[in-house]
N, CA, C, O and CB atoms as a CASP TS submission, in Angstrom:
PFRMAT TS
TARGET T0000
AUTHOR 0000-0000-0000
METHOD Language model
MODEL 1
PARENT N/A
ATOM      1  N   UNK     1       5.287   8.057   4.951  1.00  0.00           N
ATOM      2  CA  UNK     1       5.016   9.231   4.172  1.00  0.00           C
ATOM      3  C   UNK     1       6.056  10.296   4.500  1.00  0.00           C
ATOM      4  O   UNK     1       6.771  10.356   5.501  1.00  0.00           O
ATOM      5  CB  UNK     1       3.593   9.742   4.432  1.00  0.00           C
ATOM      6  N   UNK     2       5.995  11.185   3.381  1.00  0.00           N
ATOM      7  CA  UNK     2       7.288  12.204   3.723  1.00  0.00           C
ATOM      8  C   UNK     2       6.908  13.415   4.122  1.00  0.00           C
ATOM      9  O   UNK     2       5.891  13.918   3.644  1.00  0.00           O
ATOM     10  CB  UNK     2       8.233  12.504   2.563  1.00  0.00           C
ATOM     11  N   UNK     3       7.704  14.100   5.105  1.00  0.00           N
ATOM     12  CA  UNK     3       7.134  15.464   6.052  1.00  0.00           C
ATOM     13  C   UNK     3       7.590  16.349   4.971  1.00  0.00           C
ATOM     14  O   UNK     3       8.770  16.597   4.723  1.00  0.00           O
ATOM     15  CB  UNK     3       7.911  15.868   7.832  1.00  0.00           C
ATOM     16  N   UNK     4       6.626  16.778   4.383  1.00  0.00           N
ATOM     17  CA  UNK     4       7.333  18.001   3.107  1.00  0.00           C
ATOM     18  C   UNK     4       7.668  18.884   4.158  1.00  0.00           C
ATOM     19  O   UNK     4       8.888  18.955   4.298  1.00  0.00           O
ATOM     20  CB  UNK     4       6.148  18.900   1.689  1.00  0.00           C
ATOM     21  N   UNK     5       7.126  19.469   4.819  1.00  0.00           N
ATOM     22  CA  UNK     5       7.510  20.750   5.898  1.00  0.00           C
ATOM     23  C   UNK     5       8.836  20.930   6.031  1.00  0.00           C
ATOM     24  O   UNK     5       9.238  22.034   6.397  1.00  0.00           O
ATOM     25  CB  UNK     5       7.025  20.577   7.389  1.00  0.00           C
ATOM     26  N   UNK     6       9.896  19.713   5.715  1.00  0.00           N
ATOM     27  CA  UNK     6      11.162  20.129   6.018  1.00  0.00           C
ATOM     28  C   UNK     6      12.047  19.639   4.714  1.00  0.00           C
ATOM     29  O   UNK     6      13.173  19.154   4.604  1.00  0.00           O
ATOM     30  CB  UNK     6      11.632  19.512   7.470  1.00  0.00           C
ATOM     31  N   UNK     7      10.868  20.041   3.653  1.00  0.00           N
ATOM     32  CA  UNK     7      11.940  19.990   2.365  1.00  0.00           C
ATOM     33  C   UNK     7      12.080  21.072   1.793  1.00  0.00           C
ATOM     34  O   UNK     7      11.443  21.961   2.357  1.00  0.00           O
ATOM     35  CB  UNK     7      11.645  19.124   1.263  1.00  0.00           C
ATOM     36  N   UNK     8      12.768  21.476   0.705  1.00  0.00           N
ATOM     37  CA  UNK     8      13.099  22.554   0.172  1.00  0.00           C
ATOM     38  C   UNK     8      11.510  22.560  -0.844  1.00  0.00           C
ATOM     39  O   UNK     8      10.651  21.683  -0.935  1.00  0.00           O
ATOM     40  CB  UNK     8      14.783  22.474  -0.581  1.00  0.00           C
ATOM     41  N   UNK     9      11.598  23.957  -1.515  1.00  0.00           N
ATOM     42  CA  UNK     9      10.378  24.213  -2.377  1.00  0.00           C
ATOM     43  C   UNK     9      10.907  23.409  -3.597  1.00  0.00           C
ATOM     44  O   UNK     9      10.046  22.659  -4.058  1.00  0.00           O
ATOM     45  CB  UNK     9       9.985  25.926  -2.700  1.00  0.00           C
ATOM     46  N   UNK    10      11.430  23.395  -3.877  1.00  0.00           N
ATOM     47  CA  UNK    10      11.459  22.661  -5.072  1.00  0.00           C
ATOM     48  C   UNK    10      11.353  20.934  -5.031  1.00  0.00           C
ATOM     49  O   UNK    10      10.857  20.163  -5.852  1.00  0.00           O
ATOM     50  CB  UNK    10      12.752  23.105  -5.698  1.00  0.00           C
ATOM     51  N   UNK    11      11.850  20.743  -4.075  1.00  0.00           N
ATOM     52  CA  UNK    11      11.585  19.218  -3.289  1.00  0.00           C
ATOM     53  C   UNK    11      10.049  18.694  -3.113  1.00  0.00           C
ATOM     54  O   UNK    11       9.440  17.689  -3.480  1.00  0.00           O
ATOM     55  CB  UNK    11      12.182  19.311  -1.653  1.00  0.00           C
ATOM     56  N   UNK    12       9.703  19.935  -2.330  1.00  0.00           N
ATOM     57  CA  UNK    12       8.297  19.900  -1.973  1.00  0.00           C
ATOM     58  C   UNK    12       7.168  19.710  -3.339  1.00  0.00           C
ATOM     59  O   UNK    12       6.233  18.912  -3.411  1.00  0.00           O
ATOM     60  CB  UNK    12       8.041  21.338  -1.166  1.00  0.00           C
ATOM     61  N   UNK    13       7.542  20.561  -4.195  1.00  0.00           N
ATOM     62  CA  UNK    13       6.438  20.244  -5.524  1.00  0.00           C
ATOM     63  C   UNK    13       6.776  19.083  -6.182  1.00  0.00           C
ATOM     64  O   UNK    13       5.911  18.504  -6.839  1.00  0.00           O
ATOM     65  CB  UNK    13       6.406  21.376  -6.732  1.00  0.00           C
ATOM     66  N   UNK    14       8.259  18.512  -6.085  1.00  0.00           N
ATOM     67  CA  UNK    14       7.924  17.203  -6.905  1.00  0.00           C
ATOM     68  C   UNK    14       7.356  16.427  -5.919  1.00  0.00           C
ATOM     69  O   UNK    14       6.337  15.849  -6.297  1.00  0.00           O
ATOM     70  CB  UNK    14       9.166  16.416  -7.621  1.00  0.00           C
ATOM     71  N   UNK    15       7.665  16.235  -4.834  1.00  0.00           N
ATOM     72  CA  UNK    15       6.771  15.138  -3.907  1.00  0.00           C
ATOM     73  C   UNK    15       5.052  15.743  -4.023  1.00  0.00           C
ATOM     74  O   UNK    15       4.112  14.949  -4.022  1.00  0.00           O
ATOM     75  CB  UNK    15       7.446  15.177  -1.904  1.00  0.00           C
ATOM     76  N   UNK    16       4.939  16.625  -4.078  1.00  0.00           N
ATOM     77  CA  UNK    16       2.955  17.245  -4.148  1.00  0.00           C
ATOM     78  C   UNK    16       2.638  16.517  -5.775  1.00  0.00           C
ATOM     79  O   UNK    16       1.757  15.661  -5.857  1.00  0.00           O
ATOM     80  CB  UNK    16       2.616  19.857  -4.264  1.00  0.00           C
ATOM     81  N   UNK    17       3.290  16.864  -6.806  1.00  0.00           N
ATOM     82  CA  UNK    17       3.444  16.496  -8.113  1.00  0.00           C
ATOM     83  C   UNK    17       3.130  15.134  -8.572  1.00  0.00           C
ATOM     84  O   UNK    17       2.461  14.758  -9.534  1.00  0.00           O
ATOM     85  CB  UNK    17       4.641  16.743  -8.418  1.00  0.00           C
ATOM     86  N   UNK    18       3.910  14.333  -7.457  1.00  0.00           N
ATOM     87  CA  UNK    18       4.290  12.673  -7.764  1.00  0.00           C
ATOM     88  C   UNK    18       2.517  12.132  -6.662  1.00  0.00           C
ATOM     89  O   UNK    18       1.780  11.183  -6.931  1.00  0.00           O
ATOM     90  CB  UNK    18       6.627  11.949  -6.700  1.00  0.00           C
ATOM     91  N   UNK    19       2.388  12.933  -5.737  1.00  0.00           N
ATOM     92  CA  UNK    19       0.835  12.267  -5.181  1.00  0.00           C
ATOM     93  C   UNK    19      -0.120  12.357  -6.028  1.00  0.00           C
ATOM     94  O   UNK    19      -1.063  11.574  -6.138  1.00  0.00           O
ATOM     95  CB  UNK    19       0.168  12.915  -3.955  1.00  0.00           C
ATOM     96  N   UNK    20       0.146  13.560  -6.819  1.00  0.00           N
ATOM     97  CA  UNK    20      -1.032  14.254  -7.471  1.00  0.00           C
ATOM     98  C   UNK    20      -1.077  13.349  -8.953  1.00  0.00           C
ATOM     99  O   UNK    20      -2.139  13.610  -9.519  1.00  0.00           O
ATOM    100  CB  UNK    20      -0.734  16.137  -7.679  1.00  0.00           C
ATOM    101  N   UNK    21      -0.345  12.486  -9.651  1.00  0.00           N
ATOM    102  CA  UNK    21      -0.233  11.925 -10.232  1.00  0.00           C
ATOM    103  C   UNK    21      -0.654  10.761  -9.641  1.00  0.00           C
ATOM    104  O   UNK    21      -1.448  10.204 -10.399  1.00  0.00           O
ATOM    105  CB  UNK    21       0.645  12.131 -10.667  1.00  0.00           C
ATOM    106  N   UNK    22      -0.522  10.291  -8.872  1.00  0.00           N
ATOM    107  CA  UNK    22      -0.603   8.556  -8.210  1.00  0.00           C
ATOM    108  C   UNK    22      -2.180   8.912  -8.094  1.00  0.00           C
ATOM    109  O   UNK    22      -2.835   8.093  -8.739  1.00  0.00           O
ATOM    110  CB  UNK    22       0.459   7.982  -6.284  1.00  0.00           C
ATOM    111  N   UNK    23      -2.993   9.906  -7.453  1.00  0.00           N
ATOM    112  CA  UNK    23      -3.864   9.988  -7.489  1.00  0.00           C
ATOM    113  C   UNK    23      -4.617   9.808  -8.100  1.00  0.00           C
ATOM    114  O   UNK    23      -5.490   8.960  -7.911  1.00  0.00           O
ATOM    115  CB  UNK    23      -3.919  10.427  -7.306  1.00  0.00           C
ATOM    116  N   UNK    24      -4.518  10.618  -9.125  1.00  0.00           N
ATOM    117  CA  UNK    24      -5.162  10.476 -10.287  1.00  0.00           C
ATOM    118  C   UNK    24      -5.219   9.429 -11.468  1.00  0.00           C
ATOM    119  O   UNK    24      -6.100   9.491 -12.326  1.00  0.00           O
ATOM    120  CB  UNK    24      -4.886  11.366 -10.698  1.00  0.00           C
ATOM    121  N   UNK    25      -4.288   8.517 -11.465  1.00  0.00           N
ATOM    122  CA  UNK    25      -3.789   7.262 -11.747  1.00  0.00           C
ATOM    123  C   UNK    25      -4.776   6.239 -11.254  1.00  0.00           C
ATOM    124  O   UNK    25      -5.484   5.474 -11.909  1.00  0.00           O
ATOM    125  CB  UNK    25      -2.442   7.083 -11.154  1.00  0.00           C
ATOM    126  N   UNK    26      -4.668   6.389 -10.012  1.00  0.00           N
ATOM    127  CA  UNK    26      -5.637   5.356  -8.534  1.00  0.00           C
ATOM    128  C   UNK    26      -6.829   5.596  -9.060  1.00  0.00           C
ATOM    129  O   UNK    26      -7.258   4.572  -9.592  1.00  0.00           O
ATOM    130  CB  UNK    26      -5.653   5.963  -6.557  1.00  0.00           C
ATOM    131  N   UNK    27      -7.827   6.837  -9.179  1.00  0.00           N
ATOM    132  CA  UNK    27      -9.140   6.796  -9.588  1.00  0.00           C
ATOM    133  C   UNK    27      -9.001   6.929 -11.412  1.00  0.00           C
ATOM    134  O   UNK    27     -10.131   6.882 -11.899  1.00  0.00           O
ATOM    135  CB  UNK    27     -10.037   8.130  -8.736  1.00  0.00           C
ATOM    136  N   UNK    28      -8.566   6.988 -11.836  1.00  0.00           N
ATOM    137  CA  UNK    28      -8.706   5.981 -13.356  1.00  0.00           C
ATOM    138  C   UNK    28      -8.566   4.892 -13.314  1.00  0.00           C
ATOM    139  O   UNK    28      -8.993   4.366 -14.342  1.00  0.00           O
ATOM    140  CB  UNK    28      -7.871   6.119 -14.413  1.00  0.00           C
ATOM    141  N   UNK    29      -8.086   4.075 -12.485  1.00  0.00           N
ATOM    142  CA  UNK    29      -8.004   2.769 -12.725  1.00  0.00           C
ATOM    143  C   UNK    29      -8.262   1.945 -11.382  1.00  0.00           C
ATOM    144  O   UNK    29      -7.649   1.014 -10.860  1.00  0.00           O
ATOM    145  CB  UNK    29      -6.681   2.500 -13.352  1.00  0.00           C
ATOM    146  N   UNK    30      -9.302   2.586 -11.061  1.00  0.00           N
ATOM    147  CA  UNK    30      -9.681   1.649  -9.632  1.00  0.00           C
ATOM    148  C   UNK    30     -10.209   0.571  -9.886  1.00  0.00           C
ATOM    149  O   UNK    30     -10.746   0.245  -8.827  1.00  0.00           O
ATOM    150  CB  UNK    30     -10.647   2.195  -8.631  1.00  0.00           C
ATOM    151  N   UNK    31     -10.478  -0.515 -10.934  1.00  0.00           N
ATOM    152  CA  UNK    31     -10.567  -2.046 -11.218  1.00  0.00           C
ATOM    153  C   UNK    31      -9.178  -2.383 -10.693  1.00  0.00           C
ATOM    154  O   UNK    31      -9.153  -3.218  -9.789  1.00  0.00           O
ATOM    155  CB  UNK    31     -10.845  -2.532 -12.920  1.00  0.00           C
ATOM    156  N   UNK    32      -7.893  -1.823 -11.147  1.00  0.00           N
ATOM    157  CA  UNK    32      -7.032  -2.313 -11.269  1.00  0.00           C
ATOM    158  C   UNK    32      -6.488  -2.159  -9.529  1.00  0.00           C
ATOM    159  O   UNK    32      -6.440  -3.242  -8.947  1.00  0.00           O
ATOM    160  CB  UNK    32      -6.351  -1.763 -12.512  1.00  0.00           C
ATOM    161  N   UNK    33      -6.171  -1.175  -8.865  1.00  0.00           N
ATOM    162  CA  UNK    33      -6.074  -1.032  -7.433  1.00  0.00           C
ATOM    163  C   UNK    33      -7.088  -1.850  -6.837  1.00  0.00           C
ATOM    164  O   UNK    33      -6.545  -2.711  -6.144  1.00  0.00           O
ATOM    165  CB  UNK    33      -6.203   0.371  -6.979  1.00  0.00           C
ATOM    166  N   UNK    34      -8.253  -1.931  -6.821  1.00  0.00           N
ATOM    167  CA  UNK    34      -8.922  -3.036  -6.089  1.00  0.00           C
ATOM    168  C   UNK    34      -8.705  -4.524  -5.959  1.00  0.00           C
ATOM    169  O   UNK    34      -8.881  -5.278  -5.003  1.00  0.00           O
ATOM    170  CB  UNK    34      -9.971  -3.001  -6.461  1.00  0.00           C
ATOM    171  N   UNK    35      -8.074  -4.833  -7.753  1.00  0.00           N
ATOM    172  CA  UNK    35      -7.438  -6.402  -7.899  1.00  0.00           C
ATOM    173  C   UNK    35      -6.483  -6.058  -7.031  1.00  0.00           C
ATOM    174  O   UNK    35      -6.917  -6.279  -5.900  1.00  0.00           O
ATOM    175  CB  UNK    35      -6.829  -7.075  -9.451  1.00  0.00           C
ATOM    176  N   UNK    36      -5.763  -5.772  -7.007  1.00  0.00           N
ATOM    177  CA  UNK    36      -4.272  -5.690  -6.376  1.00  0.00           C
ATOM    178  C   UNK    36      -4.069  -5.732  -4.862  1.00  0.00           C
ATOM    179  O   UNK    36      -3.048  -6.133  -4.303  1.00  0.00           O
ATOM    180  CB  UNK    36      -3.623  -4.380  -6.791  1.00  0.00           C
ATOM    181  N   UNK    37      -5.298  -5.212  -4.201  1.00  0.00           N
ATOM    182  CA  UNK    37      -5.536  -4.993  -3.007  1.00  0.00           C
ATOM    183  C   UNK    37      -6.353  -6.228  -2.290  1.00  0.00           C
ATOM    184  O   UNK    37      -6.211  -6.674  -1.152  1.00  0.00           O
ATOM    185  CB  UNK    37      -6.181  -3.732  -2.992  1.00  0.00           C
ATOM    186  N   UNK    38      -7.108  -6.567  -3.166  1.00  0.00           N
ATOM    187  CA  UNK    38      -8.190  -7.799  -2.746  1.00  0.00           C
ATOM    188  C   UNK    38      -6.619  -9.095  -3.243  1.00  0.00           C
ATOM    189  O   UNK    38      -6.526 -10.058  -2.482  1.00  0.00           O
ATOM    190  CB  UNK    38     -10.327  -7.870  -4.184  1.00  0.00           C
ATOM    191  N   UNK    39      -5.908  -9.047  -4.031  1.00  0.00           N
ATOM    192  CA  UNK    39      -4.668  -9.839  -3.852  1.00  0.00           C
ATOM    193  C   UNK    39      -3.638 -10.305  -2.787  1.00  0.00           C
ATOM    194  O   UNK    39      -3.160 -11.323  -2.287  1.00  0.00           O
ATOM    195  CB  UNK    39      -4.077  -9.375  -4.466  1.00  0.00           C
ATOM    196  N   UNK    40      -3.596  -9.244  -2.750  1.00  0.00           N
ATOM    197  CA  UNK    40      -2.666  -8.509  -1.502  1.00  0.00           C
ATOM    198  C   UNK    40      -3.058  -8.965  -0.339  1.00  0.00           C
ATOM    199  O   UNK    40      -2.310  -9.769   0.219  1.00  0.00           O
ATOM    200  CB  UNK    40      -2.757  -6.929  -1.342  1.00  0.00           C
ATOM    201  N   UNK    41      -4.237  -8.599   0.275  1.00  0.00           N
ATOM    202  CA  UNK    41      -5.025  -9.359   1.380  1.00  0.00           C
ATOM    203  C   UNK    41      -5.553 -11.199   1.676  1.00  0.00           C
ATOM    204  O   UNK    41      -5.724 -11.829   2.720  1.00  0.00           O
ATOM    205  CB  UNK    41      -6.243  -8.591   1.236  1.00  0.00           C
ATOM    206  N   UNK    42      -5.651 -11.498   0.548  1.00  0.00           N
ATOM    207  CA  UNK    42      -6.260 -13.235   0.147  1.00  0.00           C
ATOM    208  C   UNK    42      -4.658 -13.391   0.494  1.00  0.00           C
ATOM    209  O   UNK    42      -4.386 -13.660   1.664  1.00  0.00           O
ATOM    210  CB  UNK    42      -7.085 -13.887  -1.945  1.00  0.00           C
ATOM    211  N   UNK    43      -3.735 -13.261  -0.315  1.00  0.00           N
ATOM    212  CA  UNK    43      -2.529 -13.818  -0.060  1.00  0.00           C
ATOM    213  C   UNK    43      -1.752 -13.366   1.811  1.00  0.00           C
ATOM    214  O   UNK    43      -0.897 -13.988   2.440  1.00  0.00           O
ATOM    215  CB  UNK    43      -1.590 -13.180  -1.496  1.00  0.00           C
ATOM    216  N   UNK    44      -2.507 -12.081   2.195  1.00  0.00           N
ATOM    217  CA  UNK    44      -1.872 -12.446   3.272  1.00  0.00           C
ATOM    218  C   UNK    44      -3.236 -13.061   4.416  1.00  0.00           C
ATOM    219  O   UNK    44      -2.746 -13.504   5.454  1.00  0.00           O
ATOM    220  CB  UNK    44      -0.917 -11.042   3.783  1.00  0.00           C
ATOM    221  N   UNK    45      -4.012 -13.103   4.394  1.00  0.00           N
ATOM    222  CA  UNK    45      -5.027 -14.073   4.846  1.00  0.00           C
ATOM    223  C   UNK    45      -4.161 -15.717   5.195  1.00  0.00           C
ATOM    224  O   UNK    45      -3.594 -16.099   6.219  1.00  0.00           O
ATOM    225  CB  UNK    45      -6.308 -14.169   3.451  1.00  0.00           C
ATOM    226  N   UNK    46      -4.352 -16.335   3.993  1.00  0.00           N
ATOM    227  CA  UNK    46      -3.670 -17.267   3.294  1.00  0.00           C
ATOM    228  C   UNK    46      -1.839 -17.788   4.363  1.00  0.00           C
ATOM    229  O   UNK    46      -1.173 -18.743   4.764  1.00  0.00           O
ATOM    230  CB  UNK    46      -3.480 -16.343   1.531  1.00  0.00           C
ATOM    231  N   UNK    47      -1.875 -16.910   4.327  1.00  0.00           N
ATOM    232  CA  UNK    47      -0.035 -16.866   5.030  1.00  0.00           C
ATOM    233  C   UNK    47      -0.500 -16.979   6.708  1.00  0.00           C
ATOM    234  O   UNK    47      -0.136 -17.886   7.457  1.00  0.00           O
ATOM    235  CB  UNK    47       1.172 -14.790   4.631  1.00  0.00           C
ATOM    236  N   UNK    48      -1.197 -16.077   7.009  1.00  0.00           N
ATOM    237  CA  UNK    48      -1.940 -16.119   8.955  1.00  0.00           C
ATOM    238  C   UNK    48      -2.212 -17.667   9.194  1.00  0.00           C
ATOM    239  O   UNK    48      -1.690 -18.504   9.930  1.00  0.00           O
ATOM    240  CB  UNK    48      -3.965 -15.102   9.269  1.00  0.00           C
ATOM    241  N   UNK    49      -3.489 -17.707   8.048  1.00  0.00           N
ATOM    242  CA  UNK    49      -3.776 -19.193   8.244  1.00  0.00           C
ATOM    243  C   UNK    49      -2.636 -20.586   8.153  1.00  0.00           C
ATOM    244  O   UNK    49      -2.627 -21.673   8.730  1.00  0.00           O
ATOM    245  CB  UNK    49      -4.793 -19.399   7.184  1.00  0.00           C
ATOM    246  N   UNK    50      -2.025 -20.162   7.475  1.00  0.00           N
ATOM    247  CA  UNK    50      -0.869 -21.343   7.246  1.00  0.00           C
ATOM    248  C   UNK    50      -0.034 -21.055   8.822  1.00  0.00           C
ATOM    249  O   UNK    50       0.429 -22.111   9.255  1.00  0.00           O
ATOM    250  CB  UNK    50       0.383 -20.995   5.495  1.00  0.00           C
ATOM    251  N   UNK    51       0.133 -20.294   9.393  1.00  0.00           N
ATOM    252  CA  UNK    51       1.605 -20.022  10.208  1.00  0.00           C
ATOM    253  C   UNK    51       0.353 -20.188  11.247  1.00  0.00           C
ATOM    254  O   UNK    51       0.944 -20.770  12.156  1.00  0.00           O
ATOM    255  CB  UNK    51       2.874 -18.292  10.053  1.00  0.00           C
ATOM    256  N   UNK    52      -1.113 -20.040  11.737  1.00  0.00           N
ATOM    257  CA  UNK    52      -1.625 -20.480  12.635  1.00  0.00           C
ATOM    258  C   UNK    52      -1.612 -21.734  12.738  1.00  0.00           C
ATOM    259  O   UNK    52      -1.185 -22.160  13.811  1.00  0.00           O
ATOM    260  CB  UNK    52      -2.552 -20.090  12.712  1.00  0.00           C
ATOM    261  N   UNK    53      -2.046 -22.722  11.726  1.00  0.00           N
ATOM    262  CA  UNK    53      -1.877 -24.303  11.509  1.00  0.00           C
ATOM    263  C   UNK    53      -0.709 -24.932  11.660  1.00  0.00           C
ATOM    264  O   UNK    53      -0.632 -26.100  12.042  1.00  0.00           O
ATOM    265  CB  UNK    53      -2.193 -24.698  10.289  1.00  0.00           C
ATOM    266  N   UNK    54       0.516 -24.031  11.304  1.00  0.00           N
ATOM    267  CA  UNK    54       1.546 -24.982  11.675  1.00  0.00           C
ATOM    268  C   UNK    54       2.072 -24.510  13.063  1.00  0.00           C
ATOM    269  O   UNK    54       3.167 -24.849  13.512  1.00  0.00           O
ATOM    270  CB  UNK    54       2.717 -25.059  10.560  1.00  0.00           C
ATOM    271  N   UNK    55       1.401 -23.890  13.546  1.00  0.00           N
ATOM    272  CA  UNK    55       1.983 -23.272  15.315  1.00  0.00           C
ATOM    273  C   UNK    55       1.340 -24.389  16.055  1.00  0.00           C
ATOM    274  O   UNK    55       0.207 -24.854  15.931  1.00  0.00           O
ATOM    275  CB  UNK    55       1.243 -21.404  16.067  1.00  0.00           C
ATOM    276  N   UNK    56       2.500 -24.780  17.008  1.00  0.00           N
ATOM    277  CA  UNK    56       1.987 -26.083  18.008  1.00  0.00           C
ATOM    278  C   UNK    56       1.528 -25.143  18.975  1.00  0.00           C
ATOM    279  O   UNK    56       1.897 -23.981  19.143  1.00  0.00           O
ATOM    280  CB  UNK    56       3.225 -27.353  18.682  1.00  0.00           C
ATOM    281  N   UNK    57       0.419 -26.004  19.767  1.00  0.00           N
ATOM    282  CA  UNK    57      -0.012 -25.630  20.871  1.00  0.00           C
ATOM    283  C   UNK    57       0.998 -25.161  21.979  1.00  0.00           C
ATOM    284  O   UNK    57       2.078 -25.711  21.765  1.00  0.00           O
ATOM    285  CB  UNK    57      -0.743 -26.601  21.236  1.00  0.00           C
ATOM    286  N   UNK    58       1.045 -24.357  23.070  1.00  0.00           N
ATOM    287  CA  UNK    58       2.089 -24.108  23.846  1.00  0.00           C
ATOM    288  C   UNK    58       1.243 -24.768  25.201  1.00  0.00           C
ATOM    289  O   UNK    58       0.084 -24.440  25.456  1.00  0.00           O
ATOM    290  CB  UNK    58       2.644 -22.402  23.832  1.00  0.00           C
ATOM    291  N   UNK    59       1.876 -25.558  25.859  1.00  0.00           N
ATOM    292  CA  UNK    59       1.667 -26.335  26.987  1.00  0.00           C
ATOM    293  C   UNK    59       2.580 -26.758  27.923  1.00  0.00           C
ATOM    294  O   UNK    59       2.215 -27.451  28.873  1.00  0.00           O
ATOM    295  CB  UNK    59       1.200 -27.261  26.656  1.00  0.00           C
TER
END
């Protein structure tokens, strides 16, 4: 995340601007962020389990 504290004002409102949009984006369409997230996770689930199964025992 970005430290607005050390941007200029005009810097600073498009970065406040661009959250305040994503925000509001995110709760209109929270079906769609939840697929994406419950994706996101199964697939990296999915990847742990594979790279645990193919890890040999250390002995």
């Amino acid at each position: 995340m970005i430290d607005i504290t050390k941007l200029s004002e005009e810097e600073r409102s498009v970065v406040l601007a661009r959250r305040a949009y994503y925000r509001e984006w995110k709760r209109k369409n929270a079906d769609k962020v939840k697929d994406t997230t419950t994706r996101f996770f199964k697939k990296h689930a999915e990847k742990l389990t594979a790279e645990k199964e193919n890890k040999k025992p250390s002995e």
